[in-house]
N, CA, C and O atoms as CSV, one atom per row, in Angstrom:
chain,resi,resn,atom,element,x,y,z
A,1,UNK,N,N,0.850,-1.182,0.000
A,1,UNK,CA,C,0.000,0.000,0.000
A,1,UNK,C,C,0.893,1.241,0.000
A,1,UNK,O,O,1.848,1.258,0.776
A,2,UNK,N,N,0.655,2.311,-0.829
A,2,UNK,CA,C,1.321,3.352,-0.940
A,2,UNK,C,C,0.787,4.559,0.121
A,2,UNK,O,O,-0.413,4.787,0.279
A,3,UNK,N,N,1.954,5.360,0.887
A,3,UNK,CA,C,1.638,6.298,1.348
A,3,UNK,C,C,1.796,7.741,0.881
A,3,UNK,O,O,2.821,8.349,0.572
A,4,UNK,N,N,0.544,8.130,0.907
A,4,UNK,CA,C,0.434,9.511,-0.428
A,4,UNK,C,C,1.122,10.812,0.890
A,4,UNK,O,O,0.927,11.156,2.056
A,5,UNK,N,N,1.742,11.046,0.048
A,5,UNK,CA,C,2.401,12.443,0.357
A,5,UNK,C,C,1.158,13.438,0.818
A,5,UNK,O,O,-0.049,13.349,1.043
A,6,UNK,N,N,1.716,13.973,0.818
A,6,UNK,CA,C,0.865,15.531,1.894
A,6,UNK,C,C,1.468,17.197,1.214
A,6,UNK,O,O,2.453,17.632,1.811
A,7,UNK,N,N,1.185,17.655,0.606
A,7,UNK,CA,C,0.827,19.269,0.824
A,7,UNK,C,C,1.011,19.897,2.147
A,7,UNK,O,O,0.002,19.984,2.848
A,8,UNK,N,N,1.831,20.230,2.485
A,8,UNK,CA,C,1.155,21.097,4.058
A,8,UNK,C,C,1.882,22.269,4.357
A,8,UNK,O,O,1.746,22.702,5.501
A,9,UNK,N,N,2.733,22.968,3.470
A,9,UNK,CA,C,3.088,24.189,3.335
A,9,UNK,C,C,2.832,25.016,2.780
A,9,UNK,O,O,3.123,25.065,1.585
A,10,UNK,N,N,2.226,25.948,3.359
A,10,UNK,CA,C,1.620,27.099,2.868
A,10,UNK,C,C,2.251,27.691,1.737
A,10,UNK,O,O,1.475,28.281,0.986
A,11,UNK,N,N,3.598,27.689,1.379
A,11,UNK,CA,C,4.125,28.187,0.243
A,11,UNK,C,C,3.722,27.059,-0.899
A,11,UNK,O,O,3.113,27.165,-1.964
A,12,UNK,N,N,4.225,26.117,-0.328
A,12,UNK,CA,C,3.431,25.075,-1.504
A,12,UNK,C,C,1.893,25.396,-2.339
A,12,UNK,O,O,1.636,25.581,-3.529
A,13,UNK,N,N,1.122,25.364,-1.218
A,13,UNK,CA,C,-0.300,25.610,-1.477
A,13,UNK,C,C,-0.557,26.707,-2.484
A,13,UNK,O,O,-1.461,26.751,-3.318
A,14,UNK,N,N,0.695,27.849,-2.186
A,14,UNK,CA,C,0.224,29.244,-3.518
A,14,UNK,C,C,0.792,28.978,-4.472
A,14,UNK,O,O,0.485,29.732,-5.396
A,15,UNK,N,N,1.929,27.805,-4.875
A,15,UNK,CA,C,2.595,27.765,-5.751
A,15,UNK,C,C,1.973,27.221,-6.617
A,15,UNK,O,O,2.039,27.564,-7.798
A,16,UNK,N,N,0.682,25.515,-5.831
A,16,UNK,CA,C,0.222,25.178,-6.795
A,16,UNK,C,C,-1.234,26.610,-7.281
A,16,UNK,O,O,-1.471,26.659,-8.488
A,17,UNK,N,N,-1.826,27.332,-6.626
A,17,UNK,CA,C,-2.463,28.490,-6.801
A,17,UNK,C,C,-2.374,29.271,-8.023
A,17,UNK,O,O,-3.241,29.405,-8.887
A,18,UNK,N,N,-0.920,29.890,-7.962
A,18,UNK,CA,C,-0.339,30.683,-9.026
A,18,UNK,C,C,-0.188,29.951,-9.783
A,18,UNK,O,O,-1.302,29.496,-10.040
A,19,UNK,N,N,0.657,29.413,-10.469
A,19,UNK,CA,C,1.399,28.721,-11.277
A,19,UNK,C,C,0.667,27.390,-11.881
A,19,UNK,O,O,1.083,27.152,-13.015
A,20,UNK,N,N,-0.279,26.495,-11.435
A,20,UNK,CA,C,-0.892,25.718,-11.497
A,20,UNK,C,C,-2.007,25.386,-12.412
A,20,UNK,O,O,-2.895,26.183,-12.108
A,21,UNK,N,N,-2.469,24.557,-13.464
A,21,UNK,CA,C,-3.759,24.631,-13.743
A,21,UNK,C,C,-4.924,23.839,-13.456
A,21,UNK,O,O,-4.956,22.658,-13.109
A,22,UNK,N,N,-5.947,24.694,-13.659
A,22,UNK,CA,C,-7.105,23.906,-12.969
A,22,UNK,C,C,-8.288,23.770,-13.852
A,22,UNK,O,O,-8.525,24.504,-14.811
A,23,UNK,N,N,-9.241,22.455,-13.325
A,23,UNK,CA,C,-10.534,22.312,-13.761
A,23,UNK,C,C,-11.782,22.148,-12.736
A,23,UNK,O,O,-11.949,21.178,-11.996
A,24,UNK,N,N,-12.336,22.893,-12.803
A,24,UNK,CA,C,-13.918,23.201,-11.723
A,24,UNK,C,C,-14.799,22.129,-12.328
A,24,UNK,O,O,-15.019,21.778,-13.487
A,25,UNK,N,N,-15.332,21.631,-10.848
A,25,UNK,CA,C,-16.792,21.131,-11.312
A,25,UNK,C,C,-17.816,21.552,-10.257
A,25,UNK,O,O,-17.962,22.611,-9.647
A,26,UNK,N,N,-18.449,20.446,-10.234
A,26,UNK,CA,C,-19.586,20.877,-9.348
A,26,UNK,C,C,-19.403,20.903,-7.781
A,26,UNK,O,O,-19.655,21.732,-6.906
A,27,UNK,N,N,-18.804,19.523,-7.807
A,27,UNK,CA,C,-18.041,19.229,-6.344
A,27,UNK,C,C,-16.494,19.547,-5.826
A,27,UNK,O,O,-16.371,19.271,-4.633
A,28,UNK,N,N,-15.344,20.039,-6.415
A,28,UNK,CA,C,-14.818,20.023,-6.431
A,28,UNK,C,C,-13.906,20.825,-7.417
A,28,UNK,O,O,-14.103,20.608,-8.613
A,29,UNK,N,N,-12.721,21.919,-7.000
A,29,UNK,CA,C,-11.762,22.518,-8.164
A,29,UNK,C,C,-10.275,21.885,-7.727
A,29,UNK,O,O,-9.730,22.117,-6.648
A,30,UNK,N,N,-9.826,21.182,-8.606
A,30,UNK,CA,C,-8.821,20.646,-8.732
A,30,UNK,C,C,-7.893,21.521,-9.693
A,30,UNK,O,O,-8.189,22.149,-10.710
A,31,UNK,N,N,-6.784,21.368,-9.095
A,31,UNK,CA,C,-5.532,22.105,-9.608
A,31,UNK,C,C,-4.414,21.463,-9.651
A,31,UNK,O,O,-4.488,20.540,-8.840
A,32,UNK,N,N,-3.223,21.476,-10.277
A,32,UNK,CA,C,-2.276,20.685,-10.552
A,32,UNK,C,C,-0.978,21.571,-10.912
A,32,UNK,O,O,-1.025,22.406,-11.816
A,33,UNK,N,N,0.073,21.359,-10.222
A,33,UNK,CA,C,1.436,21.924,-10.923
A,33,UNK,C,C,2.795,21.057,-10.850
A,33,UNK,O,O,3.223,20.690,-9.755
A,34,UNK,N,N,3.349,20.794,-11.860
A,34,UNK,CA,C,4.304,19.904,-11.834
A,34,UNK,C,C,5.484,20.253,-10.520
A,34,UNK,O,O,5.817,21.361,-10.098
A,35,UNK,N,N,5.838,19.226,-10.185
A,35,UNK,CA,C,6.881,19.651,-9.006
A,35,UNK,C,C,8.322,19.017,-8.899
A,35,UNK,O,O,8.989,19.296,-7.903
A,36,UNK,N,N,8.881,18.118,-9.938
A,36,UNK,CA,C,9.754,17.957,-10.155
A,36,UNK,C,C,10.519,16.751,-9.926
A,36,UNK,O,O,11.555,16.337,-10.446
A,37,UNK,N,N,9.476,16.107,-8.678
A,37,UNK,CA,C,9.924,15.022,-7.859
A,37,UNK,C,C,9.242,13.655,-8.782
A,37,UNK,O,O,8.474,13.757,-9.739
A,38,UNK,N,N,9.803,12.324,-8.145
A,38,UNK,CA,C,9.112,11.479,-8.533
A,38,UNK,C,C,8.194,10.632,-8.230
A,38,UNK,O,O,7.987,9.506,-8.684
A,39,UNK,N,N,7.281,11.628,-6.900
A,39,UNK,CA,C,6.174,10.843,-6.691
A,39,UNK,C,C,5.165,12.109,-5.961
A,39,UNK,O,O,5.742,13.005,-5.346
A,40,UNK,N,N,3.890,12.117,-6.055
A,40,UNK,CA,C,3.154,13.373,-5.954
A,40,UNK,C,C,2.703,14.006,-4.997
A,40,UNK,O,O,3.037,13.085,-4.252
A,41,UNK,N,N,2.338,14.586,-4.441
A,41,UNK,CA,C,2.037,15.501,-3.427
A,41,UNK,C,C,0.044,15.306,-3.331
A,41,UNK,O,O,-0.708,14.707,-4.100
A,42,UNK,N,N,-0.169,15.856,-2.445
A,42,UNK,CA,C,-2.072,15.858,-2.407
A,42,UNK,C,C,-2.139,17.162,-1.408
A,42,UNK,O,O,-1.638,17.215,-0.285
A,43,UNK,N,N,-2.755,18.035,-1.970
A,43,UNK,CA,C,-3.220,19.031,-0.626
A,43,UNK,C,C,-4.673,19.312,-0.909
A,43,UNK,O,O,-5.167,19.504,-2.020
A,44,UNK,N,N,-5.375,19.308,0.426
A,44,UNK,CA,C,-6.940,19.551,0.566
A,44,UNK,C,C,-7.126,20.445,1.052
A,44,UNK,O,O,-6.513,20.625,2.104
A,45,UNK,N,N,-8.272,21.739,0.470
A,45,UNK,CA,C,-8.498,22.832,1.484
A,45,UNK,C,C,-10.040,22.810,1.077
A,45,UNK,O,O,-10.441,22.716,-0.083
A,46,UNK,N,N,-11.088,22.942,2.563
A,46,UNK,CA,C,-12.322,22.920,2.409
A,46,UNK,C,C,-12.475,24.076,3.641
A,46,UNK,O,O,-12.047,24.036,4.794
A,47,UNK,N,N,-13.496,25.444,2.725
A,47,UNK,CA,C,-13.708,26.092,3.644
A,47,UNK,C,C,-14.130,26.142,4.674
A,47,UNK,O,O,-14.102,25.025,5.190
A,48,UNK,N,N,-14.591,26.978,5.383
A,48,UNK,CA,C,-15.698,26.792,6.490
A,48,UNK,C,C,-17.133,27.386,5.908
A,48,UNK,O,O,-18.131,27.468,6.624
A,49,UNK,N,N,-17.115,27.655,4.982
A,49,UNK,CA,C,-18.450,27.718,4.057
A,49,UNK,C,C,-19.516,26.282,3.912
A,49,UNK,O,O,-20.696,25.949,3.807
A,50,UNK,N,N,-18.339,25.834,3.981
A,50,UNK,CA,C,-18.738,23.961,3.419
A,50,UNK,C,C,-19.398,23.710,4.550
A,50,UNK,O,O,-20.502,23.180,4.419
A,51,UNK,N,N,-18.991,23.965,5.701
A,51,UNK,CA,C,-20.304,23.285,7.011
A,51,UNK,C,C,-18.871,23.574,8.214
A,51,UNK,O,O,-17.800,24.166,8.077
A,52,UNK,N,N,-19.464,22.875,9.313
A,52,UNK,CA,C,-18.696,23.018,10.645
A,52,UNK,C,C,-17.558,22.042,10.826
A,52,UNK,O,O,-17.740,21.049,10.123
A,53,UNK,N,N,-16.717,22.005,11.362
A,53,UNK,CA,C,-15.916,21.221,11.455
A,53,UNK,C,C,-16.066,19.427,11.095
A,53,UNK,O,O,-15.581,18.844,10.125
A,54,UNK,N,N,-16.652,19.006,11.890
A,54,UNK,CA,C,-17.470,17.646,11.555
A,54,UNK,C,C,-17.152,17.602,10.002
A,54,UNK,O,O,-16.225,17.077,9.384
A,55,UNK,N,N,-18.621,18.588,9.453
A,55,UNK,CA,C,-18.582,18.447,7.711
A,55,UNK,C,C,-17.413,18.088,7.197
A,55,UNK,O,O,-17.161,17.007,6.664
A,56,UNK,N,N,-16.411,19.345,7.415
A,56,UNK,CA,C,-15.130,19.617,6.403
A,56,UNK,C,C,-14.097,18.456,6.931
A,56,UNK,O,O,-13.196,18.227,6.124
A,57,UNK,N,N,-14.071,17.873,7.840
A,57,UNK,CA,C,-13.425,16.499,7.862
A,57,UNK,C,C,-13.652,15.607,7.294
A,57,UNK,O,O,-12.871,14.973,6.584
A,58,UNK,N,N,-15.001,15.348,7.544
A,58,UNK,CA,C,-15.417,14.097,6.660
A,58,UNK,C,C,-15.270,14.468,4.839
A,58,UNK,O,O,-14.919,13.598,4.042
A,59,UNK,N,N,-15.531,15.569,4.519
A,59,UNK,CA,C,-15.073,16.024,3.192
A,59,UNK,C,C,-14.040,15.583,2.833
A,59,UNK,O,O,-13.908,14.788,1.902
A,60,UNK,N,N,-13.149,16.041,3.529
A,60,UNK,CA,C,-11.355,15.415,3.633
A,60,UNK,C,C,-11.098,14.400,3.213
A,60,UNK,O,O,-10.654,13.947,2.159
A,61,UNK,N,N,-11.623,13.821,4.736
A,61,UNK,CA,C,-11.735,12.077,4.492
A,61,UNK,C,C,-12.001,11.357,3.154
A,61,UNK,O,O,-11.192,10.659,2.543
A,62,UNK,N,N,-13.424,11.679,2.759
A,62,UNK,CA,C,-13.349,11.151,1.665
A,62,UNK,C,C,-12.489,11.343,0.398
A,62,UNK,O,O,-11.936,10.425,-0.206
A,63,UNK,N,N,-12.448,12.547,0.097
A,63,UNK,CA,C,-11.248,13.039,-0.549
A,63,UNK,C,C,-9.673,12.428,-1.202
A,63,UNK,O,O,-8.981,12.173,-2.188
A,64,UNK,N,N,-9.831,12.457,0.398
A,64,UNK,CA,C,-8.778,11.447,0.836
A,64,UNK,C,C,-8.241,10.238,0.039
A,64,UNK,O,O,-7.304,10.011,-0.726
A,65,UNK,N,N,-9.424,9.479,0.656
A,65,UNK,CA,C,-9.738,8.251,0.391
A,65,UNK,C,C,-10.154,7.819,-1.327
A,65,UNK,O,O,-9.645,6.787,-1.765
A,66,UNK,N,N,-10.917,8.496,-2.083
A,66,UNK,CA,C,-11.069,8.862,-3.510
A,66,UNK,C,C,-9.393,8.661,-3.921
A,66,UNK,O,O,-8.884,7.607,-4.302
A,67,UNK,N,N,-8.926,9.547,-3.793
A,67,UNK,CA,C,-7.297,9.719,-3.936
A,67,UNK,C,C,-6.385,8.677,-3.701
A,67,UNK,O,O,-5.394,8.601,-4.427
A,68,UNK,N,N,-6.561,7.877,-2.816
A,68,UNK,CA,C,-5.414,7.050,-2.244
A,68,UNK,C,C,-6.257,5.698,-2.918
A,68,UNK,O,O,-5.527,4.710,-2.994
A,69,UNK,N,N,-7.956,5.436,-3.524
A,69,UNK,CA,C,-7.882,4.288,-3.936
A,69,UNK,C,C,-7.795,4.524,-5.693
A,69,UNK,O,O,-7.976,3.564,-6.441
A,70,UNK,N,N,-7.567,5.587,-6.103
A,70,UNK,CA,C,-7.507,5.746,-7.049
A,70,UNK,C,C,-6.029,6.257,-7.685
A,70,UNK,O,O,-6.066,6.586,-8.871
A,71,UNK,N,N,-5.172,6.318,-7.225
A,71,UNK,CA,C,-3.899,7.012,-7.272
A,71,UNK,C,C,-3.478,6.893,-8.207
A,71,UNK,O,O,-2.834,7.823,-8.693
A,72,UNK,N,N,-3.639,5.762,-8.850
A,72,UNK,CA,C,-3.160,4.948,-10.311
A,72,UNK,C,C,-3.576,5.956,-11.383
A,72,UNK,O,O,-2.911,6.129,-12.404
A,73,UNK,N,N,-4.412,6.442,-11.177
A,73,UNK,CA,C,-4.842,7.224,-12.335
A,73,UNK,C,C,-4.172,8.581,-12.259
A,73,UNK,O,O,-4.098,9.089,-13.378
A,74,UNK,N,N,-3.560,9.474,-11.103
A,74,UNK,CA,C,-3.027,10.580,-11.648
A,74,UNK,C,C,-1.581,10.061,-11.976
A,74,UNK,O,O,-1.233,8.886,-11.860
A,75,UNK,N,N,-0.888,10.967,-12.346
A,75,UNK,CA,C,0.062,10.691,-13.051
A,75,UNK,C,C,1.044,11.476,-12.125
A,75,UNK,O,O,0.883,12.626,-11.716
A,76,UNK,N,N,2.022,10.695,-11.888
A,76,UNK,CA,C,3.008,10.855,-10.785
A,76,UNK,C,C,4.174,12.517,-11.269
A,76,UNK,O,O,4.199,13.108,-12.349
A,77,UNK,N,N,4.718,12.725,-10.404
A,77,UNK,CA,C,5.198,14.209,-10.587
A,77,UNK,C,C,4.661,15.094,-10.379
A,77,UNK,O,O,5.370,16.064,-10.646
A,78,UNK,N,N,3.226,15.511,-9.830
A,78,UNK,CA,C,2.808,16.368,-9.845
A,78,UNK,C,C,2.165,16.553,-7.946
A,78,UNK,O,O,1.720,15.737,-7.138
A,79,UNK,N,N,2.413,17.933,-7.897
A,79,UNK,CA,C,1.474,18.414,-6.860
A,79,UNK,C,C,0.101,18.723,-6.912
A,79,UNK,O,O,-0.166,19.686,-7.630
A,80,UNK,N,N,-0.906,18.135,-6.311
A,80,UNK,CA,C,-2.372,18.048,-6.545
A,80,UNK,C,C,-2.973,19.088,-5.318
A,80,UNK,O,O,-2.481,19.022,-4.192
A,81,UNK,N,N,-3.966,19.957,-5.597
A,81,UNK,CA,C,-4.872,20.744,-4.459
A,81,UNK,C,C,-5.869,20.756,-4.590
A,81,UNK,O,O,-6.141,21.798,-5.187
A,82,UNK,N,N,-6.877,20.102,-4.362
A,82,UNK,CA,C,-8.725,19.804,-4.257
A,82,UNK,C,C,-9.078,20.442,-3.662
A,82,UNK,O,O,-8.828,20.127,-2.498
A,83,UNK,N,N,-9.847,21.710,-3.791
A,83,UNK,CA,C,-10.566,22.487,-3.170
A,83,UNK,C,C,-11.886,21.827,-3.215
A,83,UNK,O,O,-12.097,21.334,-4.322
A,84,UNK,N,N,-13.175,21.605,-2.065
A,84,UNK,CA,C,-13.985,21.292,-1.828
A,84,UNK,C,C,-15.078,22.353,-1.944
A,84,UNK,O,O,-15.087,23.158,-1.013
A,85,UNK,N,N,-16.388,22.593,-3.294
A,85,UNK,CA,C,-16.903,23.305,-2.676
A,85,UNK,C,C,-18.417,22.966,-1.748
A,85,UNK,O,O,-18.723,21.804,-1.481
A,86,UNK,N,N,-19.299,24.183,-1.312
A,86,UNK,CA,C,-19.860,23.758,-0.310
A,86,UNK,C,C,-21.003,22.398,-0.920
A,86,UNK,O,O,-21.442,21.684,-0.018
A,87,UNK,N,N,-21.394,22.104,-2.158
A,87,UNK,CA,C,-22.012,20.894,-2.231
A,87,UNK,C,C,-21.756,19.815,-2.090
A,87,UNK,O,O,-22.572,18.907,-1.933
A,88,UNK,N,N,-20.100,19.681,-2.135
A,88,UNK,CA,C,-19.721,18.413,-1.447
A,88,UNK,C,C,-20.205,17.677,-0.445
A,88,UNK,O,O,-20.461,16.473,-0.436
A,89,UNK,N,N,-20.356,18.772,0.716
A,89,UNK,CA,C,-20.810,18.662,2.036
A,89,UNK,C,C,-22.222,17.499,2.258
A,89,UNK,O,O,-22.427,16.799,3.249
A,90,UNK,N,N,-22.936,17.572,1.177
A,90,UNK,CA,C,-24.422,16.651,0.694
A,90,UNK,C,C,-24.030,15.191,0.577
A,90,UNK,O,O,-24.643,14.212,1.003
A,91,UNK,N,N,-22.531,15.260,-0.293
A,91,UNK,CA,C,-22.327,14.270,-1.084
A,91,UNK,C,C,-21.916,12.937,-0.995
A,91,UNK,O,O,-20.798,12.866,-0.484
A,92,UNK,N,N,-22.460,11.703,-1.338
A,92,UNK,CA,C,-21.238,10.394,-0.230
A,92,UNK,C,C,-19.805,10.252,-1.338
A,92,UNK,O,O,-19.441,11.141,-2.108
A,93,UNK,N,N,-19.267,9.143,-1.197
A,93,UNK,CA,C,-17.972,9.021,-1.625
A,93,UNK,C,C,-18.154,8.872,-3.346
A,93,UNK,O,O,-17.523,9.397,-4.263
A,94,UNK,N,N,-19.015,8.155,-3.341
A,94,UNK,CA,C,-19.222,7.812,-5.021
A,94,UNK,C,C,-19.031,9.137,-6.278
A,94,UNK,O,O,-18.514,9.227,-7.392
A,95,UNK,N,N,-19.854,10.123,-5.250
A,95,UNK,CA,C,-19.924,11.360,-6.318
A,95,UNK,C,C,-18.585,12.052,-6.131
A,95,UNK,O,O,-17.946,12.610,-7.023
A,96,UNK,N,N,-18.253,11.946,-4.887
A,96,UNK,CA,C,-17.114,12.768,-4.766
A,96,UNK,C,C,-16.031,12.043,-5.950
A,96,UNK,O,O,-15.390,12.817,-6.661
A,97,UNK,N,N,-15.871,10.676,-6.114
A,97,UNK,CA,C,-14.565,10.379,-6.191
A,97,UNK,C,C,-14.902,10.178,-7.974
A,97,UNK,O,O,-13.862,10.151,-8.633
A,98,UNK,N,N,-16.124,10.047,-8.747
A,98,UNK,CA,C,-16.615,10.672,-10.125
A,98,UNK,C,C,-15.781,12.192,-10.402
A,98,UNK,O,O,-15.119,12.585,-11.362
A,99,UNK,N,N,-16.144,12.823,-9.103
A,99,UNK,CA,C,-15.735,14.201,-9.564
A,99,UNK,C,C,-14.569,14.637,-9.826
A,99,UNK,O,O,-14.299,15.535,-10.624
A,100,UNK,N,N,-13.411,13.677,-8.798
A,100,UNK,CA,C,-12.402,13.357,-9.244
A,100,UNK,C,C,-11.664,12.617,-10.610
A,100,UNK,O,O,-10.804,12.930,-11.433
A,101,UNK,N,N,-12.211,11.887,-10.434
A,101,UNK,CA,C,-11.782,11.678,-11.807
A,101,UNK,C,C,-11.853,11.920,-13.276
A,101,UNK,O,O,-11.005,11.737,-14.150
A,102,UNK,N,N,-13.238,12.439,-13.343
A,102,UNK,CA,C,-13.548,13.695,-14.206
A,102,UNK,C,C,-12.887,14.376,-14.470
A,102,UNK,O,O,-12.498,14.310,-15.636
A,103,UNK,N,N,-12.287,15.536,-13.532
A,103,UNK,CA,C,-11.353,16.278,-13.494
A,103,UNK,C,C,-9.799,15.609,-13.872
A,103,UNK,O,O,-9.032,16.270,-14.572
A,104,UNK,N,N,-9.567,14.819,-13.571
A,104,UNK,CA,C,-7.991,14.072,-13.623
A,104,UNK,C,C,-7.925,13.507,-15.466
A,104,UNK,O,O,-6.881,13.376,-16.105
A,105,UNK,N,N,-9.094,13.297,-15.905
A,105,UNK,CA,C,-9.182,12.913,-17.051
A,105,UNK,C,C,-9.294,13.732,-18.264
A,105,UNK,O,O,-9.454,13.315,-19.412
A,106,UNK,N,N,-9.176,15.131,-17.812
A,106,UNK,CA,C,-9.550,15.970,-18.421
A,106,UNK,C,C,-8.592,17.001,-19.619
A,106,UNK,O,O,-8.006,18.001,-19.207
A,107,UNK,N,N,-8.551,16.662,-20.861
A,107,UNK,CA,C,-7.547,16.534,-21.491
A,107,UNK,C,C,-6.797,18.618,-21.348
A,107,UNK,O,O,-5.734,19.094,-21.744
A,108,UNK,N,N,-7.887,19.212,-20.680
A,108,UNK,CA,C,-7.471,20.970,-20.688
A,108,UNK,C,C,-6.274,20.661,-19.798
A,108,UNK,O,O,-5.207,21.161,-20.152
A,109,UNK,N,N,-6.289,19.797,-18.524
A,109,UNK,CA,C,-5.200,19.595,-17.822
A,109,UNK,C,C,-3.898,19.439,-18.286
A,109,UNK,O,O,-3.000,20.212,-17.953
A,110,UNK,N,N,-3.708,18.351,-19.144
A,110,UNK,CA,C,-2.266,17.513,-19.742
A,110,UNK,C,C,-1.547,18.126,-20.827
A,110,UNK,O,O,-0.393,17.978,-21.227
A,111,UNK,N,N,-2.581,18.909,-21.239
A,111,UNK,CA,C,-1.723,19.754,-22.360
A,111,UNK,C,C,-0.443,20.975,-21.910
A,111,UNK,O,O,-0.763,21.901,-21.164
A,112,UNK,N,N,0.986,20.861,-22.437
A,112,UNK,CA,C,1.383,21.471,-22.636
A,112,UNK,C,C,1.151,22.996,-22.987
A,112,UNK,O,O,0.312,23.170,-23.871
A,113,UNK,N,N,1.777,24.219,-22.423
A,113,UNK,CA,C,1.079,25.951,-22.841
A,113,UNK,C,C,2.044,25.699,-24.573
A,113,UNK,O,O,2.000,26.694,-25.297
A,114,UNK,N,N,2.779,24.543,-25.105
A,114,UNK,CA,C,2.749,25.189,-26.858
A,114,UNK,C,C,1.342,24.230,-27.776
A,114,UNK,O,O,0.832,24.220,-28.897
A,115,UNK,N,N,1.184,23.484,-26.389
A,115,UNK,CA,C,0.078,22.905,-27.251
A,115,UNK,C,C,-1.728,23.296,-27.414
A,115,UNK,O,O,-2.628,22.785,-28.080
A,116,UNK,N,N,-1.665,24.605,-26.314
A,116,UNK,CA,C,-2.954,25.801,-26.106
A,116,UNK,C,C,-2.685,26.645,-26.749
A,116,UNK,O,O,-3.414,27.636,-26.803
């Protein structure tokens, strides 16, 4: 079983911000910026919009969990940041982890800026 890396520096977090690209959905804005290494990073930020503490954990959690059983599918090298928005909060794991991969599959992501 693989243990997924962590995000947890705030400079990190703006780097993937700035520099990074992203695709929105309903549940979720995912962002991505290459980082150089050879195995990937995950950072989660869910407001307090999303619900009370309770909520935005279990958001996490699943998140989480979406991520770590699906890992195979992003593509290693990269730093990942899932922003949660507040409909997540409704949602069980199934939709969440659709929404993920939606997004991960999404060819606006993989392209090269000479190939936009």
């Amino acid at each position: 079983m693989k243990h997924t890396e962590r995000l947890k520096k705030n400079s990190d977090f703006q780097a993937v911000y700035k520099e990074g690209r992203s695709k929105a959905g309903y549940l979720t804005v995912f962002l991505m910026k290459e980082n150089g290494l050879l195995k990937s990073r995950l950072g989660i930020s869910v407001s307090k919009k999303v619900g009370n503490s309770v909520v935005r954990h279990r958001v996490k959690r699943l998140i989480r969990e979406a991520y770590r059983l699906n890992e195979d599918s992003f593509p290693p090298g990269y730093d990942y940041v899932i922003i949660a928005r507040k409909p997540a909060a409704e949602k069980g794991y199934s939709e969440i982890e659709k929404s993920l991969l939606k997004a991960v599959t999404s060819d606006k992501l993989f392209r090269t800026d000479k190939e936009i």
